[in-house]
C-alpha positions in Angstrom: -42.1 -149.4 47.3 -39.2 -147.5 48.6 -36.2 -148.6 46.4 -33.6 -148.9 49.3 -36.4 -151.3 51.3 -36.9 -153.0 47.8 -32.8 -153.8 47.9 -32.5 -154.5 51.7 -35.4 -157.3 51.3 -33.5 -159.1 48.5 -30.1 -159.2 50.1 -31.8 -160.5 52.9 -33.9 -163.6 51.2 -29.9 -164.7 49.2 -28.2 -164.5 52.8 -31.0 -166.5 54.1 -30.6 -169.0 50.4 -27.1 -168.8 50.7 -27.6 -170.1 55.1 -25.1 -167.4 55.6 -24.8 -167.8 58.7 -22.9 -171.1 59.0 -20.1 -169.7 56.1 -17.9 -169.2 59.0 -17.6 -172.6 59.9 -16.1 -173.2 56.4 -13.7 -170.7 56.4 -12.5 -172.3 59.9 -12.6 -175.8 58.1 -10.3 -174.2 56.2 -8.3 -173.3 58.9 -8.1 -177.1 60.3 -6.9 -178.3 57.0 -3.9 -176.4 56.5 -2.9 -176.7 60.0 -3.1 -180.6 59.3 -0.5 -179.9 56.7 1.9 -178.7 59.0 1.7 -174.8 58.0 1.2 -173.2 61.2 4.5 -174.7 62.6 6.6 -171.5 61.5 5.8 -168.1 60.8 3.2 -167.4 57.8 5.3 -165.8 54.6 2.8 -163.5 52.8 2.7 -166.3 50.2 0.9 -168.7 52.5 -1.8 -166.0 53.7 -2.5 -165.6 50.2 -3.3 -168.8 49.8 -5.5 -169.5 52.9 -7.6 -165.8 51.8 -7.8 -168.1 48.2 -8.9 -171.1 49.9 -11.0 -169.8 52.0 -13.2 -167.7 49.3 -13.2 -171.1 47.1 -14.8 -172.9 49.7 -16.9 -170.3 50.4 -18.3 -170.0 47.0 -18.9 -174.0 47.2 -20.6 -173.9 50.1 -23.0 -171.0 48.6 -23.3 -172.7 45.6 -24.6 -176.1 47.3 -26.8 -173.9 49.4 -28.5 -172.4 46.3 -28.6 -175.4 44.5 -30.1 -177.7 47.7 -33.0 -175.2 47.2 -33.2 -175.2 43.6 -33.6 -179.2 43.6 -35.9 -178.9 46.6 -38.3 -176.3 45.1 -41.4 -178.1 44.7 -41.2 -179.8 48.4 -40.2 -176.1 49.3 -43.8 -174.9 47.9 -45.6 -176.9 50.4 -43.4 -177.2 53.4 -41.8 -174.0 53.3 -43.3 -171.7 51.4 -41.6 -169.1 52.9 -38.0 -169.5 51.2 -37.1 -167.5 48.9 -37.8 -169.7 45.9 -41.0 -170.5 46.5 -42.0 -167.2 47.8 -40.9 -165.5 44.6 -38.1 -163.4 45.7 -35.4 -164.8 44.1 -36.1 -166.5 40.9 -35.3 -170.4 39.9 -32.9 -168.9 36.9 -31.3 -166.5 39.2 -30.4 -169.0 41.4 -29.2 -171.0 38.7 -27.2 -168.7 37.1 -25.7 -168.0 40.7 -24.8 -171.6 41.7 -22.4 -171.7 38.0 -21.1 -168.4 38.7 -20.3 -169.4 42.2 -18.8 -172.9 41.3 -17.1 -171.6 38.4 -15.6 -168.3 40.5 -14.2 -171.1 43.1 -12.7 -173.2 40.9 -10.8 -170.5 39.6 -9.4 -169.2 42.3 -8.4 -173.2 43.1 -6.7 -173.1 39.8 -4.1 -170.8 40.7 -3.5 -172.4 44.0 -2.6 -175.7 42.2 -3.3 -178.9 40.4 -4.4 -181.1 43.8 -6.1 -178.1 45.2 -8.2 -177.9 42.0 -8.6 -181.7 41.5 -9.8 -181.6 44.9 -12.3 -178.9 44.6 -13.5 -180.8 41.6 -14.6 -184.0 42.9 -15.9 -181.6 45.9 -18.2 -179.6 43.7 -19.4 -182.8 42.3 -20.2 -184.1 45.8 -22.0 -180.8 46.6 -24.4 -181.6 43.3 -25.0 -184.9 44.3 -25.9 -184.2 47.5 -28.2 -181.7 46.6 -29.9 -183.7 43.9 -30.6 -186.9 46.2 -30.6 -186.0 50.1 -33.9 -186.7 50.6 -34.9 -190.0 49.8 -31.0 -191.1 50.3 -30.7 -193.5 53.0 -26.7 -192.2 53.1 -27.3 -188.7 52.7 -26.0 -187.8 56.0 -22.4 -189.4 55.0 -22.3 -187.6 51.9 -22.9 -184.4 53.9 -20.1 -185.2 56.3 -18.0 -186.0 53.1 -18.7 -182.5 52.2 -16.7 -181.2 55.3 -13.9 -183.5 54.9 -13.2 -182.6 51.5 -13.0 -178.6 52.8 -10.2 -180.7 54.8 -8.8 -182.2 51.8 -8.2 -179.3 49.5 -7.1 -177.0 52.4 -4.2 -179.7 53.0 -3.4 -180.4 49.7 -2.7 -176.5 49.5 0.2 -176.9 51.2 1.5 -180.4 50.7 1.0 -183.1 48.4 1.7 -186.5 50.9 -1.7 -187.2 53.2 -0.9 -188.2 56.4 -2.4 -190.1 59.3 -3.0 -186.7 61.4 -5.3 -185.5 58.2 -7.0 -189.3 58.2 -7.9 -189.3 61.8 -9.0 -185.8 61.7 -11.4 -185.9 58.9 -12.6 -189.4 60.4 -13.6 -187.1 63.8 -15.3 -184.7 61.7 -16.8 -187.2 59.1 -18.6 -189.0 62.2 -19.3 -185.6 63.9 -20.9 -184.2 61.0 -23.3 -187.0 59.5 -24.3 -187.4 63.4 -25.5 -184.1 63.4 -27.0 -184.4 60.0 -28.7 -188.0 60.6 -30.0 -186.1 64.2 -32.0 -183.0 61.7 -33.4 -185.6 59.0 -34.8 -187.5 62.0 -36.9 -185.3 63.9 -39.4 -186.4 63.0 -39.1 -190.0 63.8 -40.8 -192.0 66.9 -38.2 -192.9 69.9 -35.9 -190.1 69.1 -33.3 -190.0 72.1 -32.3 -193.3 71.0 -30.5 -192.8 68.3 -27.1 -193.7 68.5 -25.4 -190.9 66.7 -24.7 -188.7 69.7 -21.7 -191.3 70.4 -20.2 -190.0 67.7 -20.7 -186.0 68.4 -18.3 -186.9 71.7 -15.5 -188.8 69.9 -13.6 -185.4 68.7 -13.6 -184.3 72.1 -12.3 -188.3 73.6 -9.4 -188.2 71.0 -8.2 -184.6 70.9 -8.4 -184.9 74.9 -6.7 -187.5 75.5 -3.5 -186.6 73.1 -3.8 -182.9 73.8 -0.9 -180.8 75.6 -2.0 -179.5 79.0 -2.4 -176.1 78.0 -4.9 -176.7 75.2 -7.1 -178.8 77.2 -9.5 -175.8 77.5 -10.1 -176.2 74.0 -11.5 -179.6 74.2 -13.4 -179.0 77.5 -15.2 -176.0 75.6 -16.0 -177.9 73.3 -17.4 -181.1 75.2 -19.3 -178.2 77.4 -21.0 -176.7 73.9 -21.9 -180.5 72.5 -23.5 -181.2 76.0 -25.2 -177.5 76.0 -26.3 -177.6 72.3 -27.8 -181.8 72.9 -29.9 -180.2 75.6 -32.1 -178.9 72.8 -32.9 -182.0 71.5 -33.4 -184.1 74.0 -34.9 -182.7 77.7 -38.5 -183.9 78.1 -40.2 -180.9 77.3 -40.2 -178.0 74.8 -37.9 -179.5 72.6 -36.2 -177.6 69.9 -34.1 -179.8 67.4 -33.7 -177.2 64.7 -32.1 -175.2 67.6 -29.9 -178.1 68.8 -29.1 -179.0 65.2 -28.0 -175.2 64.2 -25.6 -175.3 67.7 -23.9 -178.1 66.8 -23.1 -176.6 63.0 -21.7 -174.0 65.1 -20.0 -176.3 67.0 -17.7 -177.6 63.9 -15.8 -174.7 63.9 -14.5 -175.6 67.7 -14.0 -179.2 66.7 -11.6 -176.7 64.1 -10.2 -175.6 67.0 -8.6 -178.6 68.3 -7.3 -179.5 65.3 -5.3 -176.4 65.3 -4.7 -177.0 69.5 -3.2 -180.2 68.4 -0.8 -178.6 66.4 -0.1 -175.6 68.9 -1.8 -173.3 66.6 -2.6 -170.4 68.8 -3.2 -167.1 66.3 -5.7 -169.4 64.3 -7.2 -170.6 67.4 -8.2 -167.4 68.2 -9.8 -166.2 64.4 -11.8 -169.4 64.9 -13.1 -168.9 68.3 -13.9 -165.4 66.2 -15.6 -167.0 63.2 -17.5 -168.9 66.3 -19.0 -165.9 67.3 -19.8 -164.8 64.0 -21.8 -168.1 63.6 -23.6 -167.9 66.6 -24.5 -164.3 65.4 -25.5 -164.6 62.3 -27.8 -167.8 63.3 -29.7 -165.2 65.4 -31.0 -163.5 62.5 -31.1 -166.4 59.7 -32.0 -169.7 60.1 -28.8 -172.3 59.6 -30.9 -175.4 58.4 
């Protein structure tokens, strides 16, 4: 086997491990959470950018992490459901990917160390939400929650990067992306269920768009109408009459959480980061074209 092939196929089974293709809406999660702190309200000192390019590779790592470790825990379901993933397939070994997930944990709560004492306390109890996630999500009845907890935490340490006093802009926001995301989550682990456009969930998937719209200045009301226009797009997946494609639905609206980011940051007047996520958007939507997001 030609070496170079030999290379090109690993890197591609740990991107598809690692779902690399929804990273970007983590580093725009990031994003939201400072602006919730009020950092984007003057001009970044280099100081600051450090710390977002900290935050944004601990979270990163995290999110990798839990990816590995979701497969690690579902590896003998994986042999008979999916034996295709890398695990059971043989391409990347169980110890590597164990060895991985405490490198990865370990490298982000490093870097959360020299951000500071909340960050880091933070990232802790988010790590051990990312392990207990992965080690009961699918016979929990809650697992969906937990996975939207997930999110709010990237929220969490984000804002407690730059201050220390929670506020109700960060409760309300991580509420809108708590309900968004264990909609979307409680959608995927249903597919296979009788009566499925009944489910209430998709309430939820519309409330970012109610609140942010209705507070919103003018100007930024684009931001929520793009984002109402991709939750209506992305639902048409799941639920026309025919052909229906939930895993495609399901991997829009992942995308999607990175322009729920974006009104955060419209909220706050945040134009600059506005614009990187729209960016990290596209990346998501382009890497999803090549490796599957769920």
């Amino acid at each position: 086997m030609n070496k170079e092939f030999f290379w090109k196929d690993k890197l591609y089974a740990h991107l598809k491990l690692a779902r690399i293709s929804n990273n970007p809406t983590v580093l725009t999660n990031v994003l939201a959470g400072a602006a919730l702190s009020g950092v984007f309200s003057e001009a970044l000192s280099n100081s600051v950018v450090i710390l977002l390019v900290l935050l944004m590779g601990a979270m990163s790592l995290f999110y990798t992490a839990g990816m590995y470790l979701n497969d690690v825990f579902d590896y003998k379901i994986d042999l008979k459901e999916r034996p295709e993933r890398p695990l059971p397939s043989g391409q990347i070994g169980i110890n590597t990917a164990l060895t991985l997930v405490g490198v990865f944990f370990l490298s982000g709560l490093i870097l959360l160390a020299f951000i500071g004492l909340e960050s880091f306390a933070s990232g802790l109890i988010l790590v051990a939400i990312i392990i207990f996630y992965d080690y009961w999500h699918k016979t929990n009845p809650l697992s969906h929650y937990i996975m939207a907890l997930t999110r709010v935490m990237v929220y969490v340490t984000a804002f407690f990067a730059f201050s220390m006093e929670p506020t109700n802009k960060l409760v309300i926001a991580g509420l809108l992306l708590f309900f968004y995301v264990a909609s979307l989550t409680f959608i995927a682990k249903s597919e296979t269920k009788p009566d499925f456009s009944k489910y209430w969930p998709v309430l939820f998937i519309f409330l970012p768009a109610f609140y942010f719209g209705y507070q919103m200045d003018i100007e930024f009301l684009p931001v929520v109408a793009l984002f109402l226009a991709w939750c209506l797009y992305s639902l048409t997946f799941i639920y026309r009459k025919e052909n229906k494609n939930i895993g495609g639905g399901i991997v829009h609206l992942i995308a999607g959480i990175s322009l729920l980011d974006a009104m955060v940051l419209a909220s706050f007047g945040a134009i600059w980061p506005i614009i990187i996520v729209f960016l990290l958007f596209g990346l998501t939507r382009f890497f999803q074209g090549y490796i599957k997001g769920s």
